[in-house]
C-alpha positions as a Python dict, from the first residue, in 0.01 Angstrom:
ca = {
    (1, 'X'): (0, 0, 0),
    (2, 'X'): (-125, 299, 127),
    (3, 'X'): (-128, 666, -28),
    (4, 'X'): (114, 945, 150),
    (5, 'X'): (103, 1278, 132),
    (6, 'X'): (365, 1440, -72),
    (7, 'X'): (450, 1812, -258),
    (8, 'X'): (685, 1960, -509),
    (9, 'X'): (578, 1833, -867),
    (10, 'X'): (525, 2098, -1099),
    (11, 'X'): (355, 2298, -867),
    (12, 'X'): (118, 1983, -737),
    (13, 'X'): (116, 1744, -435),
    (14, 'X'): (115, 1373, -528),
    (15, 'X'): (20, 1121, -344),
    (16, 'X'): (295, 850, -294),
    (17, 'X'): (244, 471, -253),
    (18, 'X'): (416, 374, 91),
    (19, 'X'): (409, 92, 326),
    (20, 'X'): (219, 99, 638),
    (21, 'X'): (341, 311, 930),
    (22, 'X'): (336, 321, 1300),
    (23, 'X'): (5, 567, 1353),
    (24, 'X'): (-181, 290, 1091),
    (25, 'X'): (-386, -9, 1182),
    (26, 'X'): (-234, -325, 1312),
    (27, 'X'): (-116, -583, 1034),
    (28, 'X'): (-326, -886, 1057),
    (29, 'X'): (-75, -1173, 1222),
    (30, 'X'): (-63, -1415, 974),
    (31, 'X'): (-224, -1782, 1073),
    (32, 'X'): (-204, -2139, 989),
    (33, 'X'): (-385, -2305, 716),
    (34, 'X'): (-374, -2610, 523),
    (35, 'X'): (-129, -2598, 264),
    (36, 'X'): (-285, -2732, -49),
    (37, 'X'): (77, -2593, -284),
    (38, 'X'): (395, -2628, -150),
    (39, 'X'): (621, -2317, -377),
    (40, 'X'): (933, -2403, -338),
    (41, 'X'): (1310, -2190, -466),
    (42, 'X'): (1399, -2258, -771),
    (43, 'X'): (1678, -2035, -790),
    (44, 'X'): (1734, -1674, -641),
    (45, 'X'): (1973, -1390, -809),
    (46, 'X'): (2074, -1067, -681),
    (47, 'X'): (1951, -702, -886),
    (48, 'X'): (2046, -469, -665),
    (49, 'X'): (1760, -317, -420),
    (50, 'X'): (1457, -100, -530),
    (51, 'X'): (1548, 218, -362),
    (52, 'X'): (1171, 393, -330),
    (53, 'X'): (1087, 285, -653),
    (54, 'X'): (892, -27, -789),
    (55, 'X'): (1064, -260, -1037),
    (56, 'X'): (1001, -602, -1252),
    (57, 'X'): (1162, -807, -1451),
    (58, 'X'): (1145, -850, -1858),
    (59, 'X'): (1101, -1181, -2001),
    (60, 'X'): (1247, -1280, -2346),
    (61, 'X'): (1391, -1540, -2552),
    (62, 'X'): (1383, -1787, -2191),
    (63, 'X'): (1558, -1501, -2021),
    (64, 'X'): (1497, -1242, -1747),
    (65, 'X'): (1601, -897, -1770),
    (66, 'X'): (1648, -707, -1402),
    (67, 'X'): (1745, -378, -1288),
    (68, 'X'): (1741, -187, -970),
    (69, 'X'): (1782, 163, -849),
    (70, 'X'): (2195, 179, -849),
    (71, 'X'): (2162, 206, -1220),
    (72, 'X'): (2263, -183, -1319),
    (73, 'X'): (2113, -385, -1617),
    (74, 'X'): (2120, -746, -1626),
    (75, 'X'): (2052, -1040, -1831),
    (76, 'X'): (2015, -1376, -1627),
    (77, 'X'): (1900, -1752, -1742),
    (78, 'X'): (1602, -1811, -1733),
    (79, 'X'): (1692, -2228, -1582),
    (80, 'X'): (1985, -2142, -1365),
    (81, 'X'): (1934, -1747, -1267),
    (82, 'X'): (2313, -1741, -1367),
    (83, 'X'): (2423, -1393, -1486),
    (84, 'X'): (2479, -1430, -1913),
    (85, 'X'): (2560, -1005, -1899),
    (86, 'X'): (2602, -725, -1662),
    (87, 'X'): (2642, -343, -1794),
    (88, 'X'): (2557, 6, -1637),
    (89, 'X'): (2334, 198, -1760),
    (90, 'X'): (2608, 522, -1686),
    (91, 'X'): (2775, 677, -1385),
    (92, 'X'): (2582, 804, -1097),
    (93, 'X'): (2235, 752, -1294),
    (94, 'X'): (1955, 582, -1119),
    (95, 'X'): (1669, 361, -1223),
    (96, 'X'): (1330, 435, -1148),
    (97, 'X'): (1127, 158, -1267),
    (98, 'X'): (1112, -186, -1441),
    (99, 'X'): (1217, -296, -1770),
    (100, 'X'): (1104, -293, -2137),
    (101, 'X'): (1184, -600, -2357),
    (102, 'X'): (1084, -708, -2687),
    (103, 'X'): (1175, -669, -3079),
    (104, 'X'): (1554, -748, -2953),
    (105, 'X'): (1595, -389, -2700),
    (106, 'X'): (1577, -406, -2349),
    (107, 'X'): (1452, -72, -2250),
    (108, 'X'): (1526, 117, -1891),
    (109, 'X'): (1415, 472, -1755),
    (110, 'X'): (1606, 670, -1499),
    (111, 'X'): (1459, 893, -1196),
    (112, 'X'): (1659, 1229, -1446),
    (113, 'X'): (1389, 1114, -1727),
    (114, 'X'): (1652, 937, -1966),
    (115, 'X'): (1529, 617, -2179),
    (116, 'X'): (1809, 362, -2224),
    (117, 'X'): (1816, 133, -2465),
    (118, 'X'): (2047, -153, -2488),
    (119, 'X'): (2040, -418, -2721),
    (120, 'X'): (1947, -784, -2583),
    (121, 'X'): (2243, -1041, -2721),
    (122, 'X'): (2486, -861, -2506),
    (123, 'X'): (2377, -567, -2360),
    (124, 'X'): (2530, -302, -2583),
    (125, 'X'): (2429, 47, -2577),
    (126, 'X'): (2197, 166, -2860),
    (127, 'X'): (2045, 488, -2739),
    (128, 'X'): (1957, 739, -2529),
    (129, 'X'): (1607, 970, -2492),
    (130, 'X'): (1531, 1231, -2269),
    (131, 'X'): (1155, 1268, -2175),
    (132, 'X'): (977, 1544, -1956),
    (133, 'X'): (1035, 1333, -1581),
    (134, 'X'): (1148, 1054, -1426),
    (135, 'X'): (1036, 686, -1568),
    (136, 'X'): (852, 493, -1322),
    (137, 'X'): (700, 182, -1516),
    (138, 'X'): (857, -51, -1759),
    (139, 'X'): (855, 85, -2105),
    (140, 'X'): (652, -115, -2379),
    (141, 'X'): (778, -167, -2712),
    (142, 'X'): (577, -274, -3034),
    (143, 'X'): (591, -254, -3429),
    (144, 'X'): (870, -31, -3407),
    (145, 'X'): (819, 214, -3119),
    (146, 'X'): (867, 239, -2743),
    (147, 'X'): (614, 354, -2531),
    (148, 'X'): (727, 557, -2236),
    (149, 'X'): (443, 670, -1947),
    (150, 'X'): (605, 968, -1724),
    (151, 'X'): (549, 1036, -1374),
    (152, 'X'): (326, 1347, -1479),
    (153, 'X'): (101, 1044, -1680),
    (154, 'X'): (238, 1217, -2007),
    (155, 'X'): (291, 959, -2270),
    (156, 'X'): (549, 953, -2543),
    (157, 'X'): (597, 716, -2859),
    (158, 'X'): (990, 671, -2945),
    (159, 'X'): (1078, 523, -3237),
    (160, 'X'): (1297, 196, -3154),
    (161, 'X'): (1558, 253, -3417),
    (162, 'X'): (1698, 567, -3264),
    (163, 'X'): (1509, 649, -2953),
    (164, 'X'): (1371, 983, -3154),
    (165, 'X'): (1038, 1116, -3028),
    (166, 'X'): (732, 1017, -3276),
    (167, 'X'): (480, 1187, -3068),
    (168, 'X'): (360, 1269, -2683),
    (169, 'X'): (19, 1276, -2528),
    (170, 'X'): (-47, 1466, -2253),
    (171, 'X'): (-374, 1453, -2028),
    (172, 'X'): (-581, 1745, -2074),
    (173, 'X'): (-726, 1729, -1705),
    (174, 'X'): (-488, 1722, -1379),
    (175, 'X'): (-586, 1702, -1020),
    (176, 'X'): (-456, 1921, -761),
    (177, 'X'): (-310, 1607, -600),
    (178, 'X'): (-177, 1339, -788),
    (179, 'X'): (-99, 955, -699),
    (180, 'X'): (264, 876, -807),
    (181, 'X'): (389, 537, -894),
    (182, 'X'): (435, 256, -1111),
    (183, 'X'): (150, 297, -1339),
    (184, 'X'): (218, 211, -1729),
    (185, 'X'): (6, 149, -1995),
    (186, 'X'): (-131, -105, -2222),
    (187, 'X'): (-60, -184, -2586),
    (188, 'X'): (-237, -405, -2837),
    (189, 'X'): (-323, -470, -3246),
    (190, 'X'): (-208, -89, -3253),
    (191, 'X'): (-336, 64, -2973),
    (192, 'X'): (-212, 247, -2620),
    (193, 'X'): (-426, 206, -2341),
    (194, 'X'): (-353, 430, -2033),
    (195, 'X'): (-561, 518, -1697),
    (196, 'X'): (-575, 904, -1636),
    (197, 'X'): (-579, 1135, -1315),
    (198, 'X'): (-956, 1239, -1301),
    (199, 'X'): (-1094, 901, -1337),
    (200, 'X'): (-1024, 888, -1675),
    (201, 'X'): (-863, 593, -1929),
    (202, 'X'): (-768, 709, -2285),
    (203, 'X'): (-647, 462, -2627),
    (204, 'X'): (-420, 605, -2861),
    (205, 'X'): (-309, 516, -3231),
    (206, 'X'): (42, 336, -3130),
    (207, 'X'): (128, 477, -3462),
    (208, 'X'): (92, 886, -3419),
    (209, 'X'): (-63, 919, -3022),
    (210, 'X'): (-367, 1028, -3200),
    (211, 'X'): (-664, 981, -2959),
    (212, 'X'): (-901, 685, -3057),
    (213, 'X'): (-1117, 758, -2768),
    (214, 'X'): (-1141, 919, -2361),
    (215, 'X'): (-1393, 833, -2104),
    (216, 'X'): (-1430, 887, -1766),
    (217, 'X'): (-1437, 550, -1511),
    (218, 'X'): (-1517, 745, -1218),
    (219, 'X'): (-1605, 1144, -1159),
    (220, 'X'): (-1470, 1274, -780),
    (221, 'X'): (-1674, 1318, -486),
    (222, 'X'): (-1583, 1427, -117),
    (223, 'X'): (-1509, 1821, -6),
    (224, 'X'): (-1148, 1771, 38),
    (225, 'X'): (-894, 1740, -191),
    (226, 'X'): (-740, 1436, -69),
    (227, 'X'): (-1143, 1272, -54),
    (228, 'X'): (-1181, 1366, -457),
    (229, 'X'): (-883, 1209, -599),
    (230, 'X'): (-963, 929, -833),
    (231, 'X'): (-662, 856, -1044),
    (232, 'X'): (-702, 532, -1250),
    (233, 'X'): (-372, 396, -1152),
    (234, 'X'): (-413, -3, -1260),
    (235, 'X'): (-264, -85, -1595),
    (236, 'X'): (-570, -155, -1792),
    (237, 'X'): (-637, -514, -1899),
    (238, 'X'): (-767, -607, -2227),
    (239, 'X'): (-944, -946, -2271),
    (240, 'X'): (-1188, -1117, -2520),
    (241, 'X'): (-1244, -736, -2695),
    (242, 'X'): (-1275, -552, -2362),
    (243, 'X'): (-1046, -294, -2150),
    (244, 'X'): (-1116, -263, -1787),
    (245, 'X'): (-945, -65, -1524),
    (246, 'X'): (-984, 93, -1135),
    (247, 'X'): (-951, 422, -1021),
    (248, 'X'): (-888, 523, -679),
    (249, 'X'): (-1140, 577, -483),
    (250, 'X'): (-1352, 549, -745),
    (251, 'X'): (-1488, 251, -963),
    (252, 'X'): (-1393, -88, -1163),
    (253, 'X'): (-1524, -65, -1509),
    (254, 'X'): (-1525, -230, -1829),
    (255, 'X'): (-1550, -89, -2189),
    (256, 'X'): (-1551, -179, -2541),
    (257, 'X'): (-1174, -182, -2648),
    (258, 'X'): (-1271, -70, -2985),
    (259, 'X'): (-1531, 228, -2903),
    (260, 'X'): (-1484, 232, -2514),
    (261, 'X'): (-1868, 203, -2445),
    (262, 'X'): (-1921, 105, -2100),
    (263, 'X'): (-1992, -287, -2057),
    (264, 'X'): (-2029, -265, -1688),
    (265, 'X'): (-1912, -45, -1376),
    (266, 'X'): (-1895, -127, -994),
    (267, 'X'): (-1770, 101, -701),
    (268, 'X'): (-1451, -33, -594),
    (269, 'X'): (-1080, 129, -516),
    (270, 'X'): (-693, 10, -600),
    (271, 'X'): (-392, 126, -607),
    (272, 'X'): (-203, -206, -736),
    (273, 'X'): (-303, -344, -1068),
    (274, 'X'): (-540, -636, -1142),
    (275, 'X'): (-462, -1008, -1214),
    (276, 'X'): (-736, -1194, -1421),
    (277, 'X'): (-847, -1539, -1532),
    (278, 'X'): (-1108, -1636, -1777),
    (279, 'X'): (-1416, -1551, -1602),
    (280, 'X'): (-1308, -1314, -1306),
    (281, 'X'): (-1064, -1022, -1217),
    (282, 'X'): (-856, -1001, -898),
    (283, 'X'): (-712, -670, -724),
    (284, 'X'): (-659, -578, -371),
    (285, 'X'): (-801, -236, -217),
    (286, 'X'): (-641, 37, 19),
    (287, 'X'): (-700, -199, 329),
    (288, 'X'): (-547, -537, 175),
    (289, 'X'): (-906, -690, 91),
    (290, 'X'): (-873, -931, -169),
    (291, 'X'): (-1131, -941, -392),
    (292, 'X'): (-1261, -1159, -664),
    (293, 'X'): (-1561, -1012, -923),
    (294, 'X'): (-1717, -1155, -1220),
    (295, 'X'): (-1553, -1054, -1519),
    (296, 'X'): (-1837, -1026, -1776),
    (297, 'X'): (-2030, -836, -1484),
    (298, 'X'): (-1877, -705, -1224),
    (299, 'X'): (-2084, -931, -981),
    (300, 'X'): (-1879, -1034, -671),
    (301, 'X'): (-1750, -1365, -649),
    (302, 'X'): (-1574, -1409, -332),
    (303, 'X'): (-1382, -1141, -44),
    (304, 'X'): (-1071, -1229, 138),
    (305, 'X'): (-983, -998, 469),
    (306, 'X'): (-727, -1242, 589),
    (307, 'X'): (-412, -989, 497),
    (308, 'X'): (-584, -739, 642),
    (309, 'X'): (-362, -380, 684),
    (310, 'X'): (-55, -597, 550),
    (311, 'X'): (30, -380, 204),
    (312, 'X'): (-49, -626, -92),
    (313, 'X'): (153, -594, -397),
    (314, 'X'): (-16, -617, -764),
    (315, 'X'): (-168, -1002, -774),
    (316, 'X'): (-129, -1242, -1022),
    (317, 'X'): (-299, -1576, -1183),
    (318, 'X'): (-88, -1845, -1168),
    (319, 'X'): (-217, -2197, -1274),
    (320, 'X'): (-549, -2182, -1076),
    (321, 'X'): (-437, -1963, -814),
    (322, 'X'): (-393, -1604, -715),
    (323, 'X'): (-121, -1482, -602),
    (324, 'X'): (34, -1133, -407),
    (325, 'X'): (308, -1054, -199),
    (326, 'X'): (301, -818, 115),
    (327, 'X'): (509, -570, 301),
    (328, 'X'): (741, -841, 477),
    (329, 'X'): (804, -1066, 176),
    (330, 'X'): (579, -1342, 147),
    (331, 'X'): (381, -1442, -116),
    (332, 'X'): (29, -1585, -60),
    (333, 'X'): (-145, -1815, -279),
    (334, 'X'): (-487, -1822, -288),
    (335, 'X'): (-758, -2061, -452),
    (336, 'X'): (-900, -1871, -784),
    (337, 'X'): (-1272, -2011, -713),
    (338, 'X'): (-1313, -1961, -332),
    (339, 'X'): (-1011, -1717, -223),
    (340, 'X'): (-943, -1956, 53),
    (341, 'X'): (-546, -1943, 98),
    (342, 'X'): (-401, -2243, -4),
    (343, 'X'): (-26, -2185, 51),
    (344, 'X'): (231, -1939, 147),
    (345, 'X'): (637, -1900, 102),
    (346, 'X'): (887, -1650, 262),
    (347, 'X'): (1153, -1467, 74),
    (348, 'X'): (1389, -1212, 179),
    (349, 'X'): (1185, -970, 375),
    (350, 'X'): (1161, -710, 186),
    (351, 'X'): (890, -559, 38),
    (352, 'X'): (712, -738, -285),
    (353, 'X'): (540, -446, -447),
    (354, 'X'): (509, -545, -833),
    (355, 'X'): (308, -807, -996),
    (356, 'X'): (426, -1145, -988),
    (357, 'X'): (535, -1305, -1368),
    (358, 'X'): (377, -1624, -1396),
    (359, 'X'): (574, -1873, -1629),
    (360, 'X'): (355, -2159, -1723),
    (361, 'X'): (87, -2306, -1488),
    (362, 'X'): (334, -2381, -1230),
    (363, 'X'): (644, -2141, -1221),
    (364, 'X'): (625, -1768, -1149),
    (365, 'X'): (940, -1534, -1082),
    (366, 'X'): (867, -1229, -854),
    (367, 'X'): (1125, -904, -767),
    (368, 'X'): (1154, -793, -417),
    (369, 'X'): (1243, -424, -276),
    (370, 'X'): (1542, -535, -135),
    (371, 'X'): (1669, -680, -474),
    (372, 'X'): (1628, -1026, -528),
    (373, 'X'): (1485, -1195, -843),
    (374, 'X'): (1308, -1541, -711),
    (375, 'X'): (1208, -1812, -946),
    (376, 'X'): (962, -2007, -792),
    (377, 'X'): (799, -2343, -873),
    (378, 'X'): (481, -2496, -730),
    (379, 'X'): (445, -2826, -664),
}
């Protein structure tokens, strides 16, 4: 994906994720390979298409939980894809990102900034929030309250019961131009983790939004605007004690989840999350570079430039492999220890921007742009 210029947020220009255009650098044609996984269609479901927003599904109970951009909810079966409930979410009200599931609430935002809950048996309205902007990553709920990340990368804790407002962060640094997407956060044992415009990742009590601790992943460099923005825009990823992220044009780093001391740091740049395994982390760069880097150091483990210029989606681990989609609709698998491609499988041609759901070692599901929900199985 690559950034856009944009204007016309509160009195800032973001920077929007597109697809590649016609003044960009040739996509790489893809080749042949030996297939060492055949994926294969499980099952495939309609959700209504993306619109020019980025959406995944919710897993729960054996179930998936898909929306799309005309403002539909649904629950489907986990074995069949069949549709168990439909509802909408209200009339002529858009969606603007994925969905929230857990503690028996399924959990949608709209492009107005209204959070929707409904509950998850049979999708019957609960309640309704309003936040600052429009909702453009899947809301997280835990021990009671539902974390919603804005596209101005405030952050606001809702109670669950009642969808009133417990508290709201909001970053104490801005950049005069901002990257705009699907970026969420992180919760665990208590805490929110969140990356920050300005290089910066914060945690905050889940309980009261109080800060824990803020440091800075990367600091800007460059004489242009454009050159210094560094906006940590991965999810973070918490593993074995540690939360790591990426900004933009800036660096990979690591901290201590519980102080956020620096572990280790490495230049790098992303604008799609990370996927990660149990001794390395995998993300893709501006130029569709797949990379591979130690995760206890940073140290490189392997470089893949065979999707060069074709927009990756977020990556995921599935089983022993690694795998993103790109800007026509395939997903790629690659080999976790080498990054040598070991299989590949078509969908609808659309775009596959989010992050994969992996299902067990050998089942994933993925969401396109154009609004399909694909369960997939590897054999």
């Amino acid at each position: 994906m690559r950034p856009v210029l944009s204007s016309g947020f509160v009195a800032a220009g973001i920077l929007v994720l597109g697809a590649c255009t016609s003044t960009g650098p040739e996509p790489a044609e893809l080749t042949s390979f030996k297939a060492e996984v055949k994926p294969h269609v499980a099952w495939r479901s309609g959700t209504g298409d993306s619109g020019p927003y980025i959406f995944s599904p919710g897993l729960w109970g054996g179930d998936y939980f898909v929306a799309g951009f005309d403002g539909y909810l649904y629950r489907l079966d986990g074995a069949k894809g069949r549709q168990v409930w439909k509802v909408s979410v209200g009339k002529k009200k858009k969606l603007a990102g994925g969905v929230g599931v857990g503690d028996g609430l399924v959990v949608v935002g709209s492009t107005k900034g209204e959070v929707m809950a409904f509950d998850t048996s049979a999708g019957k309205p609960l309640w309704t929030a309003q936040v600052n902007t429009e909702v453009l990553s899947p809301p997280v709920i835990s021990k009671g309250t539902v974390v919603v990340r804005t596209g101005d990368s405030r952050i606001a804790g809702l109670d669950a019961s009642d969808g009133s407002r417990k508290w709201e962060y909001i970053p104490t640094q801005q950049s005069a131009l901002l990257i705009r997407g699907a970026f969420g956060v992180t919760v665990e044992d208590g805490v929110v983790y969140a990356g920050l415009p300005a290089g910066k990742m914060v945690a905050l009590r889940l309980e009261n939004g109080s800060v824990l601790w803020e440091i800075a992943i990367a600091t800007p460099k460059g004489d242009t605007e454009l050159e210094r923005v560094i906006d940590v825009v991965t999810d973070p990823v918490l593993r074995d004690g540690q939360v790591c992220a990426i900004a933009y044009q800036g660096r990979i780093g690591c901290f201590e989840a519980a102080r956020g001391t620096l572990t280790w740091a490495r230049n790098a740049s992303s604008v799609t999350d990370m996927a990660t395994s149990a001794s390395a982390f995998f993300f893709a760069d501006d130029s569709s570079h797949l990379f591979a880097v130690d995760r206890g150091t940073g140290a490189s483990l392997w470089k893949q430039d065979l999707l060069l210029n074709r927009p990756l989606g977020s990556p995921a681990t599935v089983g022993k492999y690694v795998v993103a989609g790109d800007f026509e609709g395939y997903l790629h698998f690659f080999d976790q220890e080498d990054g040598r491609i070991v299989g590949r499988l078509s969908t609808d041609g659309g775009p596959i921007s989010a992050a994969p759901v992996a299902v067990g070692d050998r089942n994933l599901v993925v969401q396109t742009r154009e609004g399909h929900l694909y369960a997939i199985s590897l054999r």
